[in-house]
RODO-2510 file (C-alpha; in nm, 4 decimals, decimal comma):
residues 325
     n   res          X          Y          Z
     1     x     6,3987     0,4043     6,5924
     2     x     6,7141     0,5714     6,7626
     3     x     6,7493     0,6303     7,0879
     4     x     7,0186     0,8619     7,2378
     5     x     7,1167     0,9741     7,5584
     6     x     7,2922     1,2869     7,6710
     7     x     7,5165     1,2387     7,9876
     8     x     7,8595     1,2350     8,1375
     9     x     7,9326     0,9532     7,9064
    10     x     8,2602     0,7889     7,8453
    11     x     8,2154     0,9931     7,4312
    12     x     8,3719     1,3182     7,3038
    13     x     8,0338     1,4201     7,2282
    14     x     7,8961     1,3774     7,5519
    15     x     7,6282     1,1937     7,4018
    16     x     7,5185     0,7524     7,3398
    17     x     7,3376     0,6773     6,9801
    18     x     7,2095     0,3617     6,9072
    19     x     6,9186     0,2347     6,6658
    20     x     6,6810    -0,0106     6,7808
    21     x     6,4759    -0,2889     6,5995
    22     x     6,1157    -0,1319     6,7217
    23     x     6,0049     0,1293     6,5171
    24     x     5,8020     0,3301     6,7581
    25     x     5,8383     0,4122     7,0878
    26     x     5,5101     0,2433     7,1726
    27     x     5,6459    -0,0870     7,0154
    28     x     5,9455    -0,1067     7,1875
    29     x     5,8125    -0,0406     7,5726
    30     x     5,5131    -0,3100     7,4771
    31     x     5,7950    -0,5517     7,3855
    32     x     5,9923    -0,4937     7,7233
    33     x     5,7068    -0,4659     7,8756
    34     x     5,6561    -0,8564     7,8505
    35     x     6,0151    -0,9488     7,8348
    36     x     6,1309    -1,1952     8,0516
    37     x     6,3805    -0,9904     8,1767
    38     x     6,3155    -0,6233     8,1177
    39     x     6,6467    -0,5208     8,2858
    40     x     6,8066    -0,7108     8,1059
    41     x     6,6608    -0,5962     7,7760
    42     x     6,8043    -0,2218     7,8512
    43     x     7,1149    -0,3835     7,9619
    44     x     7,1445    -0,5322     7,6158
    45     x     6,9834    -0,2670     7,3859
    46     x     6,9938     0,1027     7,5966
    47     x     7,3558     0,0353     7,7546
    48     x     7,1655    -0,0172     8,0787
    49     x     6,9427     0,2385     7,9996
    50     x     6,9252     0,6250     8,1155
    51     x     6,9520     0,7251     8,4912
    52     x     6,6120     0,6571     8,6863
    53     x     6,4676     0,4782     8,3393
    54     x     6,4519     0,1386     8,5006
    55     x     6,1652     0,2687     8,7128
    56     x     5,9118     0,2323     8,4614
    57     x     5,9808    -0,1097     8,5073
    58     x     6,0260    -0,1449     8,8530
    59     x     5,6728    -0,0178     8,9047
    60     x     5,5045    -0,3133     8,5975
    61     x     5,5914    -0,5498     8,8580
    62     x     5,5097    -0,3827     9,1688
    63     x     5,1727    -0,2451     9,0625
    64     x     5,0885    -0,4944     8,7604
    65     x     5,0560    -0,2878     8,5597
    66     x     4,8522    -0,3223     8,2188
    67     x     5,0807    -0,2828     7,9113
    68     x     4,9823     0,0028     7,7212
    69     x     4,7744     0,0122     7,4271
    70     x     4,8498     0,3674     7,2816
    71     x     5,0111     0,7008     7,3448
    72     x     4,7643     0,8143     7,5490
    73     x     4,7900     0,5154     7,7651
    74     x     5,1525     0,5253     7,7744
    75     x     5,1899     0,9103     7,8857
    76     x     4,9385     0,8363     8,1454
    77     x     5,1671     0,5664     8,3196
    78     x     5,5020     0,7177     8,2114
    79     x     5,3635     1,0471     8,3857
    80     x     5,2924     0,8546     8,7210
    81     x     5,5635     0,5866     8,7387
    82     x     5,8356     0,7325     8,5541
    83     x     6,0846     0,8741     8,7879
    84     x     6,2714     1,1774     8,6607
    85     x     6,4089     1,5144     8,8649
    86     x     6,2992     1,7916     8,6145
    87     x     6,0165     2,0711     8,5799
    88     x     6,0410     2,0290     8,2385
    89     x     5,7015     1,7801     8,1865
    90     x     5,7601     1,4324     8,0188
    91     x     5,6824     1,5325     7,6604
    92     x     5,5597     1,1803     7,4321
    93     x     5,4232     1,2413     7,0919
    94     x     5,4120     1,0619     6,7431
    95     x     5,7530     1,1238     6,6810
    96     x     5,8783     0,9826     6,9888
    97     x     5,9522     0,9931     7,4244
    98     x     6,1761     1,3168     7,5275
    99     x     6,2884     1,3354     7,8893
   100     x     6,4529     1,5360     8,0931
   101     x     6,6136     1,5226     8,4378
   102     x     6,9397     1,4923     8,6855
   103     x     7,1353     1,2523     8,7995
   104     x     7,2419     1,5338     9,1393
   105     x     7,5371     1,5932     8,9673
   106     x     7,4047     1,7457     8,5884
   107     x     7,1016     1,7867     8,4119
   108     x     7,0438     1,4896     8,1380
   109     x     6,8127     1,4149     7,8517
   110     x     6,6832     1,0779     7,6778
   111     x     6,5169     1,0253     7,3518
   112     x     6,3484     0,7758     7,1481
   113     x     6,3357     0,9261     6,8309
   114     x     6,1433     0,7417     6,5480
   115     x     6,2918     0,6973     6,1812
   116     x     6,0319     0,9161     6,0234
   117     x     6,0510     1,2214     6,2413
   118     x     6,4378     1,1818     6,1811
   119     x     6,3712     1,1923     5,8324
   120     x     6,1239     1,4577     5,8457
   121     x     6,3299     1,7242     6,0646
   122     x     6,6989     1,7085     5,9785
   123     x     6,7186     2,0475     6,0925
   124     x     6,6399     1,9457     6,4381
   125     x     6,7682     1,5969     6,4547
   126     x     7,0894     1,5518     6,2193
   127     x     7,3355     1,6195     6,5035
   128     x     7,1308     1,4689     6,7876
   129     x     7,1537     1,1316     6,6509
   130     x     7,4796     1,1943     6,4431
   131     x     7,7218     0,9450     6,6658
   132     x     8,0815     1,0553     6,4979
   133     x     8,3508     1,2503     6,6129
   134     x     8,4734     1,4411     6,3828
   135     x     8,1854     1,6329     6,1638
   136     x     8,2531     1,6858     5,8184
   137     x     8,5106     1,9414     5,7246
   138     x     8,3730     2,0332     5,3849
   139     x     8,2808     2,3382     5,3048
   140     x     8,0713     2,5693     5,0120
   141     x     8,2016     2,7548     4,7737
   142     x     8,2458     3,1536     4,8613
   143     x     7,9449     3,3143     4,7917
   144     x     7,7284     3,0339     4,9741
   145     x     7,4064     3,1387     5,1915
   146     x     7,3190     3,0195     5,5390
   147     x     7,0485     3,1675     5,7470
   148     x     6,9628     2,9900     6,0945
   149     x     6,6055     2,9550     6,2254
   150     x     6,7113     3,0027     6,5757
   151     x     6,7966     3,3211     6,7962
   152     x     7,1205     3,4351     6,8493
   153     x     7,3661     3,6512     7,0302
   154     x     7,5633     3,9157     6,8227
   155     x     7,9282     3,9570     6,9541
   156     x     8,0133     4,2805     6,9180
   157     x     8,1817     4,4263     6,7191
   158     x     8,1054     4,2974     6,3700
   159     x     8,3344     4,2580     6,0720
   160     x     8,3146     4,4018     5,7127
   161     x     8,2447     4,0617     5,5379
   162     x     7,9287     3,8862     5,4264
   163     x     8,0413     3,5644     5,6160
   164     x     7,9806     3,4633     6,0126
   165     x     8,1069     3,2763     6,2540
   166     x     7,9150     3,0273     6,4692
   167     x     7,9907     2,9598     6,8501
   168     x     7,8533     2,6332     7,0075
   169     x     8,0342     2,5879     7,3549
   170     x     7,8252     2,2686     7,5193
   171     x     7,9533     2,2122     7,8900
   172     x     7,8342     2,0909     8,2280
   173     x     7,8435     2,4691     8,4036
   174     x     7,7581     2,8094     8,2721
   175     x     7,8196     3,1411     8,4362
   176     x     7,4874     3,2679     8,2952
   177     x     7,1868     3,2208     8,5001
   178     x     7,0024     2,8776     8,5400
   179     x     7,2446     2,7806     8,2805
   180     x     7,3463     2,3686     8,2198
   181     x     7,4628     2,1915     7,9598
   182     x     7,0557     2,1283     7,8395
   183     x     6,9813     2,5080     7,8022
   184     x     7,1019     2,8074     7,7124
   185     x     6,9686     3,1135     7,5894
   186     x     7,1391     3,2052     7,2500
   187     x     7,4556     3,0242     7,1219
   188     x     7,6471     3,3068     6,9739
   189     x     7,7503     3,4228     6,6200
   190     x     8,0387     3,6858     6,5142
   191     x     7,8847     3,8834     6,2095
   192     x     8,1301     3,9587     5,9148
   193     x     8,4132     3,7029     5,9679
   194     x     8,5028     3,3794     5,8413
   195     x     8,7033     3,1101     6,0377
   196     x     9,0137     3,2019     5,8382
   197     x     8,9486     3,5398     5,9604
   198     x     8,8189     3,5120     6,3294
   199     x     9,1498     3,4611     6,5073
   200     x     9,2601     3,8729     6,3819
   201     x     8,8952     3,9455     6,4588
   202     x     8,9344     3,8568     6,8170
   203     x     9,2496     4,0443     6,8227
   204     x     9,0935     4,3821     6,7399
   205     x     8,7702     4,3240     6,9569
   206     x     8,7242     4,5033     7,3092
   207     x     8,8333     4,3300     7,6345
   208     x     8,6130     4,0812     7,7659
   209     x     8,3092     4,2201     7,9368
   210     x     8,0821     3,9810     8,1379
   211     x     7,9389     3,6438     8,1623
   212     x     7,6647     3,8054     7,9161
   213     x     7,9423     3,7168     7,6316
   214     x     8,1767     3,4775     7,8410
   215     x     8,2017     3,2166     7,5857
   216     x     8,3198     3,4873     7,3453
   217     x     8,5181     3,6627     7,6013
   218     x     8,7180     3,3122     7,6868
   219     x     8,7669     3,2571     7,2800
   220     x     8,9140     3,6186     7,2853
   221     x     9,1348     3,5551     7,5552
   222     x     9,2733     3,2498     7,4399
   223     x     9,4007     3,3919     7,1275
   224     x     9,7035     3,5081     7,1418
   225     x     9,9209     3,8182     6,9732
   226     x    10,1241     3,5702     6,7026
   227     x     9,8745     3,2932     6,6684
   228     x     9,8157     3,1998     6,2939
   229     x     9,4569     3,1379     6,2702
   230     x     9,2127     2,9904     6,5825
   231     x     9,4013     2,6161     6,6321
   232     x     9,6471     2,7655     6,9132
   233     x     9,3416     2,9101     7,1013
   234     x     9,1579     2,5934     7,0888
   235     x     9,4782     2,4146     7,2145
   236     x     9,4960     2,6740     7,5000
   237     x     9,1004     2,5740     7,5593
   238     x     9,2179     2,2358     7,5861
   239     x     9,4506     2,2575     7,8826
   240     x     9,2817     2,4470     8,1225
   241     x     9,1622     2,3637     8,4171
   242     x     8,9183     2,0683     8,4663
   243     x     8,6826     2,2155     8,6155
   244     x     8,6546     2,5215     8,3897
   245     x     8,7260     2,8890     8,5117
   246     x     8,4474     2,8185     8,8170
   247     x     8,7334     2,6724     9,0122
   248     x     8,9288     2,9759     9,0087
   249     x     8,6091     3,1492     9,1009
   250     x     8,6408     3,3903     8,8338
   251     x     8,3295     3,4260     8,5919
   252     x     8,4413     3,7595     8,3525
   253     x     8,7043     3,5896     8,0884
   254     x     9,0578     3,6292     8,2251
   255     x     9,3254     3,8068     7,9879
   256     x     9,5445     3,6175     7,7788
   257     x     9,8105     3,7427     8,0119
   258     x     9,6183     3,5797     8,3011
   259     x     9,5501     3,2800     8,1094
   260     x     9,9191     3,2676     8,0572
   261     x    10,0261     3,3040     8,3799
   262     x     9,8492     2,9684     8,4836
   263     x    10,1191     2,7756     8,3361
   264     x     9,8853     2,5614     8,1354
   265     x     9,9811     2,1634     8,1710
   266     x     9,9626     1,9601     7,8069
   267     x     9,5986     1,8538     7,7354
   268     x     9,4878     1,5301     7,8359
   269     x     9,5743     1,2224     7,5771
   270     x     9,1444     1,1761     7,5627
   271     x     9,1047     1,5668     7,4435
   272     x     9,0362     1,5678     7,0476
   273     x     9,0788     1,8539     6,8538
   274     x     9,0013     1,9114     6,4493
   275     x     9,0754     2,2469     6,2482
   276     x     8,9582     2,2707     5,9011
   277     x     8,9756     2,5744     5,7155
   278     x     8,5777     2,6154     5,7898
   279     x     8,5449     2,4227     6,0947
   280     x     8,7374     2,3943     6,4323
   281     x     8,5568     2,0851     6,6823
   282     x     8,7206     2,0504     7,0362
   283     x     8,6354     1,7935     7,2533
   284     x     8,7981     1,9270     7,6322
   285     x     8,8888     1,6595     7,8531
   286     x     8,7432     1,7080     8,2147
   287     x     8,7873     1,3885     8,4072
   288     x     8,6542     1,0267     8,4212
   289     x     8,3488     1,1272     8,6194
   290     x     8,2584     1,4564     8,4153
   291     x     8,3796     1,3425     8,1058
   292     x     8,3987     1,5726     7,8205
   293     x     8,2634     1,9651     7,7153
   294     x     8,2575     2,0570     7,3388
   295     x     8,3203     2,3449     7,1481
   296     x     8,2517     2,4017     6,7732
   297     x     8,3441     2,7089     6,5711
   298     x     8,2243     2,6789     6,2383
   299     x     8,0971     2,9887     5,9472
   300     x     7,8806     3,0434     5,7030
   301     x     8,0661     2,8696     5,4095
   302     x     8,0936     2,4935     5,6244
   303     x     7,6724     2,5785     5,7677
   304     x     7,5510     2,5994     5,3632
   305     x     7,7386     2,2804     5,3056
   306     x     7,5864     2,1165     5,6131
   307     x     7,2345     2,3009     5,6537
   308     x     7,0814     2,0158     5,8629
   309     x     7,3742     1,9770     6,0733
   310     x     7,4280     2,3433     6,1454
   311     x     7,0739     2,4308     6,2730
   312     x     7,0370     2,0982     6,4761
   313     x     7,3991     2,1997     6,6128
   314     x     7,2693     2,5363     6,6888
   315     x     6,9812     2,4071     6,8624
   316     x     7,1080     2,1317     7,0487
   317     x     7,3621     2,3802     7,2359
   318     x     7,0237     2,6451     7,3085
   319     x     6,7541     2,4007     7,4451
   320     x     6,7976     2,0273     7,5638
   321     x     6,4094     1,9566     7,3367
   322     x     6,4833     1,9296     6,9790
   323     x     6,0952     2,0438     6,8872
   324     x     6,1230     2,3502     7,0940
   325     x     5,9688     2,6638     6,9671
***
């Protein structure tokens, strides 16, 4: 069974993986359940376990509570004693515990994910538990077919070509409304452009708009008159500001004459960066406390390669729930 946690952790992806010995979620809280030391156990196994997790336990001792017998049983007490910050409702099923909440500072998520619904949903899973930085680079061959399964947001204007271009910007603030790093409403796609391509694509595009685009508005302003290809824009992307455009209180996408202007400082030595012909990953530096945002830019020829990857990708930056409609 995996178990991962999204939070400000000390990871370019944001994001802790590890595999356990149980192999349901069930198993493993009726083994720490009567552990010796059940703190302990998520010390040695969870990394200390996911903010406000360790109240489960708290509350077996305090209440003594009866270890759980099946899913049913489980929900019931995780719904009482479980202490989380979210509207979102504890969701526990057969393919594992999802869980949302806050920490006062972002919105996090926690999953115990069992091997078979891994198995079985690749298209929702394969970058959730996927624990390397970089992705693969490889791509199709011309001529290769993706289509995603989730919706999207067309930036206008569209190219003449049968390829497109994938935007996943993950990060702890969002101009957009009620937006976090958990949920989003579309990532966005640019229709009729390879990578190779996208860097003259943003050239020839309209001036940024509003924060209904901004994450294509701030790719278009970071590119720059002479740059050869989208690397330079995604080094520009790594040197601003820690705390994002927000600090500058400016949501609509500066110019890249404004962006210019701010004198831009080398990124930090913990920022990663990978361009491939098909695929450009940056990993943005923010501080020790925030820790990292991530940005991928991939098309259609690297998403046929790396189906599974692309749609989980697409839906891990749209909703923090893997099995969301």
């Amino acid at each position: 069974m995996y178990f991962v946690e999204r939070s400000r952790l000390d990871s370019p992806l944001s994001k802790l993986v590890l595999h356990l010995p149980e192999t349901t979620v069930l198993g493993w809280i009726q083994r720490a359940w009567h552990h010796e030391d059940p703190l302990g156990l998520l010390d040695a196994e969870l990394n200390g376990g996911p903010y406000g997790f360790d109240t489960i336990f708290e509350a077996i001792e305090e209440h003594s509570l009866p270890c759980p017998q099946t899913l049913d049983e489980l929900r019931e007490l995780l719904d009482e004693h479980l202490w989380i910050e979210s509207e979102d409702p504890i969701r526990l099923d057969g393919r594992g515990l999802r869980v949302r909440t806050d920490d006062d500072e972002v919105d996090l998520a926690y999953f115990f994910l069992e091997d078979e619904a891994v198995t079985a949903h690749p298209d929702r899973l394969a970058y959730l538990v996927n624990d390397s930085w970089p992705l693969p680079s490889d791509a199709a061959a011309s001529g290769a077919a993706f289509t995603p399964d989730v919706a999207l947001r067309v930036a206008d204007p569209s190219g003449p070509g049968p390829d497109s271009v994938y935007l996943v910007r993950v990060t702890w603030e969002h101009p957009e409304p009620r937006a976090t790093n958990l949920n989003r409403r579309e990532m966005i796609v640019f229709r009729g452009v390879d990578l190779p391509g996208l860097a003259d694509h943003l050239r020839g595009a309209a001036e940024p708009v509003s924060w209904e685009s901004f994450d294509a508005d701030l790719l278009r302003s970071l590119v720059g008159p002479d740059d050869d290809g989208i690397g330079p824009a995604l080094d520009r992307y790594l040197c601003l500001e820690p705390y994002d455009l927000s600090v500058r209180g400016v949501w609509t996408a500066p110019s890249h004459e404004q962006i210019l202007t701010w004198k831009l400082p080398e990124p930090p030595p913990q920022a990663r960066l990978e361009v491939a012909e098909h695929i450009a990953q940056a990993a943005r530096y923010i501080d020790d406390f925030f820790g990292y945002e991530q940005l991928f830019l991939f098309d259609t020829r690297w998403a046929a390669a790396h189906p599974d990857l692309a749609q989980s990708l697409l839906r891990y930056g749209t909703d923090w729930d893997p099995f969301a409609p």
